[in-house]
C-alpha positions, -999 to 999 in steps of 0.1 A, spaced: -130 329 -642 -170 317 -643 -192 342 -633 -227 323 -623 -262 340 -620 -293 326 -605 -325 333 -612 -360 323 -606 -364 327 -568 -397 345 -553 -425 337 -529 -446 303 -530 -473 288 -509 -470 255 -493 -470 229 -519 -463 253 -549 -436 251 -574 -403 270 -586 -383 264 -612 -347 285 -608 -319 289 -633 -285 291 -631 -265 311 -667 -226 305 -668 -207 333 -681 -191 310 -706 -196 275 -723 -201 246 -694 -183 223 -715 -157 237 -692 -176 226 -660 -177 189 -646 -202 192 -625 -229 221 -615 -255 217 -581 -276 237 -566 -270 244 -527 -291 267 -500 -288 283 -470 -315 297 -447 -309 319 -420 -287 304 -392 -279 275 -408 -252 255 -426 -253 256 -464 -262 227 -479 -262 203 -508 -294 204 -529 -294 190 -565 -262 180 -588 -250 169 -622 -223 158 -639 -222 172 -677 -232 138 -688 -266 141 -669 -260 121 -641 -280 138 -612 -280 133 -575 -303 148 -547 -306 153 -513 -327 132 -491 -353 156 -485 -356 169 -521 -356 133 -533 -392 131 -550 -395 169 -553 -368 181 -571 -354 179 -608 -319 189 -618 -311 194 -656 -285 211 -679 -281 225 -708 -251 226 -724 -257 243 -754 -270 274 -733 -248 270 -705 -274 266 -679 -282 245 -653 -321 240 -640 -339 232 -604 -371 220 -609 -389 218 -577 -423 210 -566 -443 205 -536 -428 233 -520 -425 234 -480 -415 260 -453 -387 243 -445 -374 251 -479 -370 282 -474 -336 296 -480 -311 314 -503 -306 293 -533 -269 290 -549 -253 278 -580 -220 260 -578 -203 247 -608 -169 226 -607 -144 227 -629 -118 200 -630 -84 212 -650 -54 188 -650 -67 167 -619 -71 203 -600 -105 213 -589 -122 249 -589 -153 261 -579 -172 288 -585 -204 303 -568 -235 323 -584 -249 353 -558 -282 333 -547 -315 338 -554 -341 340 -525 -368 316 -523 -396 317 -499 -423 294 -490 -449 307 -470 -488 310 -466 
C-alpha cells in the first residue's frame, strides 16, 4: 500500500508559475514510474508529466516547453515544475506512481491538489 500526497496547488495569473509535489508514503525505490495527471471539470483525466526512476521524463504536447518533471529518490518525491501558466490549465492536479512487482503492475493515486489559473 503507497499512500501519495500532493501539494503545491493555488491560484496563478496567466503566464505565472507553480511548482507541485508529490511525497510517497514510503521509499520510491519501490515505484517504476511516477506522472503527474489532471482533470478539470467535465473532462477526461489526462496525462501530464512522467518519469521513470532512472530520470527519463516524458510530457504531454501541450506542456512540452512549459513543464519540468523531476524525482527524488532519496525523499521519495516526485516534482512538476511548470511555467507559463494558462487558463486552460486549469484543473485538479494528481500524482500516480507505478509499481511493477513480478511483471504485475499497480498503481496508486495521491488526492489532487487544485490548481487555478486565472486573472
Amino acid at each position: 500500500q503507497v499512500q501519495l500526497v500532493e501539494s503545491g496547488g493555488g491560484l496563478v495569473q496567466p503566464g505565472g508559475s507553480l511548482r507541485l509535489s508529490c511525497a510517497a508514503s514510503e521509499t520510491s525505490f519501490s515505484i517504476s514510474v511516477m506522472a503527474w495527471y489532471r482533470q478539470a471539470p467535465g473532462k477526461q483525466r489526462e496525462l501530464v508529466a512522467g518519469i521513470t526512476r532512472d530520470g527519463v521524463t516524458s510530457y504531454a504536447d501541450s506542456m512540452k516547453g512549459r513543464a519540468t518533471i523531476s524525482r527524488d529518490n532519496a525523499k521519495n518525491t516526485v516534482y512538476l515544475q511548470m511555467n507559463s501558466l494558462k487558463p486552460e490549465d486549469t484543473a485538479v492536479y494528481y500524482c500516480m506512481g507505478l509499481r511493477v512487482v513480478g511483471g504485475n503492475k499497480y498503481d496508486y493515486w495521491g488526492q489532487g491538489t487544485q490548481v487555478t489559473v486565472s486573472s
